[in-house]
C-alpha positions in Angstrom: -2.2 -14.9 23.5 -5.0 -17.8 23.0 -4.2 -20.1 20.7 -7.2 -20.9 18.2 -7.6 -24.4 16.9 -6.7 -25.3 13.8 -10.8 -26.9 12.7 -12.1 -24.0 15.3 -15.2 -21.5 13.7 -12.4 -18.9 15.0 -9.5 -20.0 12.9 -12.0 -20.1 9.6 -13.6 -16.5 10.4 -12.7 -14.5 7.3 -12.4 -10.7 7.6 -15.5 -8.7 6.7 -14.3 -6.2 3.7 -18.0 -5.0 3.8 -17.6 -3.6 7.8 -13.9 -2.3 6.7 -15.5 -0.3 3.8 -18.7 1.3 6.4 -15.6 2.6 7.9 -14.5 4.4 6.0 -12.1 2.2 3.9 -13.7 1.2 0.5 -10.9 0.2 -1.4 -9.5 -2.3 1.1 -7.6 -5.6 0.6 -7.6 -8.8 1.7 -5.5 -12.0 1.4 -6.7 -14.7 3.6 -3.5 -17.1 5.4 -1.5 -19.2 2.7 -2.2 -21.8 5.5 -6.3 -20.9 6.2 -6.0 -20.7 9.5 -6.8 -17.4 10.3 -5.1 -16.9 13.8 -3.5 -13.4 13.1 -4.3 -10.4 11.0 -0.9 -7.9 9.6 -2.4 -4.8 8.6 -0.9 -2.6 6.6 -1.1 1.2 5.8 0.9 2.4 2.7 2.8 5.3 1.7 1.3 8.5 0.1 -0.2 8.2 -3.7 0.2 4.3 -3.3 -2.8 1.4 -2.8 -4.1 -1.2 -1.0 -3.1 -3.5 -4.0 0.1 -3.3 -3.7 0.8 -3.7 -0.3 -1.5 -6.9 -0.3 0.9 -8.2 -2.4 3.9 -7.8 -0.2 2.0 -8.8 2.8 1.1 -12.0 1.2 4.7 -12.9 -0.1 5.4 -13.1 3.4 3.7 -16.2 3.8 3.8 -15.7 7.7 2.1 -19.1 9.1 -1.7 -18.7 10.6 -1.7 -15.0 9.5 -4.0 -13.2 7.4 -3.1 -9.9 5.6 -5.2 -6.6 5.5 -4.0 -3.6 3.3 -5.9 -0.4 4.0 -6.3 1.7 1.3 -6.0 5.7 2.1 -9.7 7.9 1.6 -8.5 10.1 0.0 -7.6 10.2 -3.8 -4.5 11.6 -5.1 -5.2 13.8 -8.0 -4.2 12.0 -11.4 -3.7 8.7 -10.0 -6.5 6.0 -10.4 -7.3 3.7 -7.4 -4.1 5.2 -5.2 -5.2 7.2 -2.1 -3.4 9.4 0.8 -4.4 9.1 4.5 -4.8 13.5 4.5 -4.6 16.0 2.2 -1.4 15.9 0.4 -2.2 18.3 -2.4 -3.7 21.4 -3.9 -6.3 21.0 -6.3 -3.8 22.4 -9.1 -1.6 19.2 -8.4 0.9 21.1 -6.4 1.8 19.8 -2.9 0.3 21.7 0.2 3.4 24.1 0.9 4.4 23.2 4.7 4.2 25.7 7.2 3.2 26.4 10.7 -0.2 27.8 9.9 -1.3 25.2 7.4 -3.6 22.6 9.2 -5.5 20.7 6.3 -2.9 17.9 7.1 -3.2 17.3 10.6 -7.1 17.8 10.3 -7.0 15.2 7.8 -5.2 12.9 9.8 -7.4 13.6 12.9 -10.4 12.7 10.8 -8.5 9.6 9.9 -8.0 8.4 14.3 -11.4 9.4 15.2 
């Protein structure tokens, strides 16, 4: 790996929120490095019915040196919980959770939206 100079355009470069939202991420999060010099990026994905918010906190306790922090916030909303998102669909529109089995696929073609 390059190193970037600390006074280099490259280690001042914040991350564009606007380009994460156009894909697809509108609730995104980011905490530039305790340090500003933006060398490295963590990005994090968090659990189901959580946010972006949250995990931008954790990532920037870290205080890792030269390291920025981007929380990605999951498209799709969880049903009775404000600003808190899933990365597929989690649950039926009366609240209860998609029942598992072999010929359920909302899940997986959720996810499969989410990687292409």
């Amino acid at each position: 790996m390059r190193a970037v100079p600390a006074g280099s355009a490259a280690a001042k470069r914040p991350i564009d929120l606007d380009a994460i939202a156009r894909a697809g991420f509108p609730h995104s999060a980011v905490q530039a490095s305790h340090d500003g010099i933006q060398e490295n990026v963590v990005i994090l994905f968090h659990g189901l019915g959580d946010s972006a918010a949250n995990f931008l906190r954790f990532g920037a306790g870290m205080k890792l040196p030269h390291t920025s922090v981007l929380a990605l916030q999951g498209p799709v909303a969880v049903l009775g919980i404000a600003n808190h998102g899933a990365w597929f669909p989690a649950f039926e529109d009366s609240g209860d959770e998609i029942a598992p089995n072999p010929q359920e696929t909302r899940r997986v073609k959720g996810m499969e939206r989410m990687i292409t």
